[in-house]
N, C-alpha and C positions, 0 to 999 in steps of 0.2 A: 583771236576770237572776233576781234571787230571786223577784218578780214571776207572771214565767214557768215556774218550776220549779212553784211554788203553783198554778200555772193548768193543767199537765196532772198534777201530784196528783190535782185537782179534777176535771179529765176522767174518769182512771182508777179514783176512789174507786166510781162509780155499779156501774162493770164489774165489778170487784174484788165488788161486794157483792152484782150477780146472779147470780155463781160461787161464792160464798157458798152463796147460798139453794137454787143448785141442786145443791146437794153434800148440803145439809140435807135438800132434798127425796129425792133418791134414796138416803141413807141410811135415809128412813124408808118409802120403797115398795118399796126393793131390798134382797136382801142380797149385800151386797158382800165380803164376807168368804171367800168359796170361797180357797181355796188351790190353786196351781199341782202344787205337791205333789203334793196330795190326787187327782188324775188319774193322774201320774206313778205313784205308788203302787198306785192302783187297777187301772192299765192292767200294771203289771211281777204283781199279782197272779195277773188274769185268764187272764196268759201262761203262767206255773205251771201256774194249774191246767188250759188245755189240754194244756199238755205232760202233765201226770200221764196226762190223759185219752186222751190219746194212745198212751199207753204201755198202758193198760189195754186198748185195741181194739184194739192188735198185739198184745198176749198172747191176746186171743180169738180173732182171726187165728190166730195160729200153732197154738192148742188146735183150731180147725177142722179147719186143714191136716190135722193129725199126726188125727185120728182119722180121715180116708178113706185112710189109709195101712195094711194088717193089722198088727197085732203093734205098732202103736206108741200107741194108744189105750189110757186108765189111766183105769176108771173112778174112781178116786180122786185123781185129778188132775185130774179134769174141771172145766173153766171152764164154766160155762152162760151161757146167755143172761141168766137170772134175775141171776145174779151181779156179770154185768157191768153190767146197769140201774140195779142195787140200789147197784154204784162207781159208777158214773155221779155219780147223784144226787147220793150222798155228796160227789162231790168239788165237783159242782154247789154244793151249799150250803155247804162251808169256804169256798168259792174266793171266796161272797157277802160271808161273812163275813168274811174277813180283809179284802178288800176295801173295807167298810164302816167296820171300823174304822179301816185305816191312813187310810181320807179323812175321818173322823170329826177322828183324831189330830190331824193337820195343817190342816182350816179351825179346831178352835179354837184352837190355835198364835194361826191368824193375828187371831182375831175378838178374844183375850184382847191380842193384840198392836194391835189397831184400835179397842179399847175400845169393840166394837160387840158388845150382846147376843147370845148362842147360841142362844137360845129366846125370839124374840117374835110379834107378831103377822102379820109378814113373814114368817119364817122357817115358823110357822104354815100361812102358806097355798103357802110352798114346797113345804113338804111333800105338803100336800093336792094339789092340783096334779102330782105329783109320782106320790105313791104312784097315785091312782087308775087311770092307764092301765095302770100296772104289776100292779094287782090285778085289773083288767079283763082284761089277757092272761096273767095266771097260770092265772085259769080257765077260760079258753079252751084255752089250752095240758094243763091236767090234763085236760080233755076230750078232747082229744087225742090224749093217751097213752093213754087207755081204750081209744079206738078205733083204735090200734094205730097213729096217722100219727107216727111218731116223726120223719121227715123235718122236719118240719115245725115244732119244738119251738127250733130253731136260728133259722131267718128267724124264727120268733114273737118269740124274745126280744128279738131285733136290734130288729124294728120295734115293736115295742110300747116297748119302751126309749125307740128314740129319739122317737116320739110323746111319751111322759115328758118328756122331758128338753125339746123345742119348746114343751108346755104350760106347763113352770113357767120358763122364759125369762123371762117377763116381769116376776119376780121376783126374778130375782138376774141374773149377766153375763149381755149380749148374748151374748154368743161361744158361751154352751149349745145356744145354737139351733140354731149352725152344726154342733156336733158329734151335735146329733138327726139334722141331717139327713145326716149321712157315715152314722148307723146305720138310718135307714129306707132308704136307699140299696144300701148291703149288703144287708140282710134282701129288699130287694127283689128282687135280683140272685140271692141265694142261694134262692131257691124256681125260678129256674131251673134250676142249677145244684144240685141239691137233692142232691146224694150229698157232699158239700165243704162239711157244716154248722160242722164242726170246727175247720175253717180260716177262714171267716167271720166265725165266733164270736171266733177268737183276734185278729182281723183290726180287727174290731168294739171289741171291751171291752177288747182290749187295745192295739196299736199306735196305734186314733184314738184311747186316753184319753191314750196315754203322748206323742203328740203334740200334746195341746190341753193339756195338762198343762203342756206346756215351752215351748208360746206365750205360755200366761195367767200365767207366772215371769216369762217374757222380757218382756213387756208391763205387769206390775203389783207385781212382788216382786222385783227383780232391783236 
């Protein structure tokens, strides 16, 4: 019997130690450290800041209405177009940034927790990988708005995103890929659909993150 125990030790040690090596391995071509969180967060942000945004294009709405109305039109109360652009934005780039951070927060949580680097050579070409489509369709997108196709600015960011997010897949979780492609998906649908950017958009950056968010917990952190 003892024999026998020693002899599928001996079996299992070989197996045991190519699961080893490939754990070494894709600790050092992947990063594995993303957090579940870090979605979840990202995706309840995005949601905000539609809704703000939302809030801000019924006000302009309703400022429409009420001045083809006589006598209810207040030049000093007047919402413009300029104005609402100029919230737009604004809320466009809090909405990045809070974003950014709270996912920021929570993978190093978990990288400090995995005693796996924040910043290395992997993480490096994450980035790289990463930022480029996104700078690519930033400036496609500012061309855009010169030329007055604001429709357009919604699908961009969807599908340029999730282009991002498919290119640097092969550097950190599988499962990114899949959520590229829920956002090239939408972005693609929504150029259809082109007056519904808003809801796209909230559909996009927010609901798929806040659900691949609470897969990659249920699957890796849980």
């Amino acid at each position: 019997m003892y024999y026998k125990v020693l002899y599928m030790d001996s079996q299992h040690q070989p197996l045991e130690t190519l699961q080893d090596i490939k754990r070494i391995m894709e600790r050092s071509s992947r990063f594995i450290s993303l957090s579940g969180w870090s979605g979840v967060s990202a995706g309840i942000c995005a949601l905000i800041g539609a809704w703000v945004a939302h809030s801000r294009l019924g006000s302009f709405i309703v400022y429409q209405t009420a001045r083809t109305h006589k006598g209810v039109y207040n030049e000093y109360n007047a919402y413009t177009s300029t104005e609402l652009f100029t919230d737009l934005i604004v809320i466009a780039v809090v909405t990045f940034i809070a974003a950014f951070v709270s996912a920021f927060f929570f993978t190093y949580i978990r990288s400090r927790r995995n005693g796996v680097p924040l910043w290395d050579r992997t993480v490096q070409r994450l980035t790289w990988n990463t930022i480029l489509p996104m700078a690519v369709g930033g400036i496609m997108l500012l061309r855009a708005l010169q030329m007055g196709y604001y429709e357009l600015v919604a699908p961009g960011c969807l599908i340029f995103y999730g282009l991002a997010l498919v290119n640097a897949s092969k550097y950190t979780l599988g499962e990114v890929r899949y959520l590229g492609y829920g956002q090239i998906f939408l972005g693609i649908l929504n150029l259809w659909i082109i007056n519904e950017g808003l809801y796209f958009w909230a559909a996009g950056f927010g609901v798929l993150h806040i659900l691949y968010g609470a897969v990659m917990w249920w699957k890796y952190e849980r």
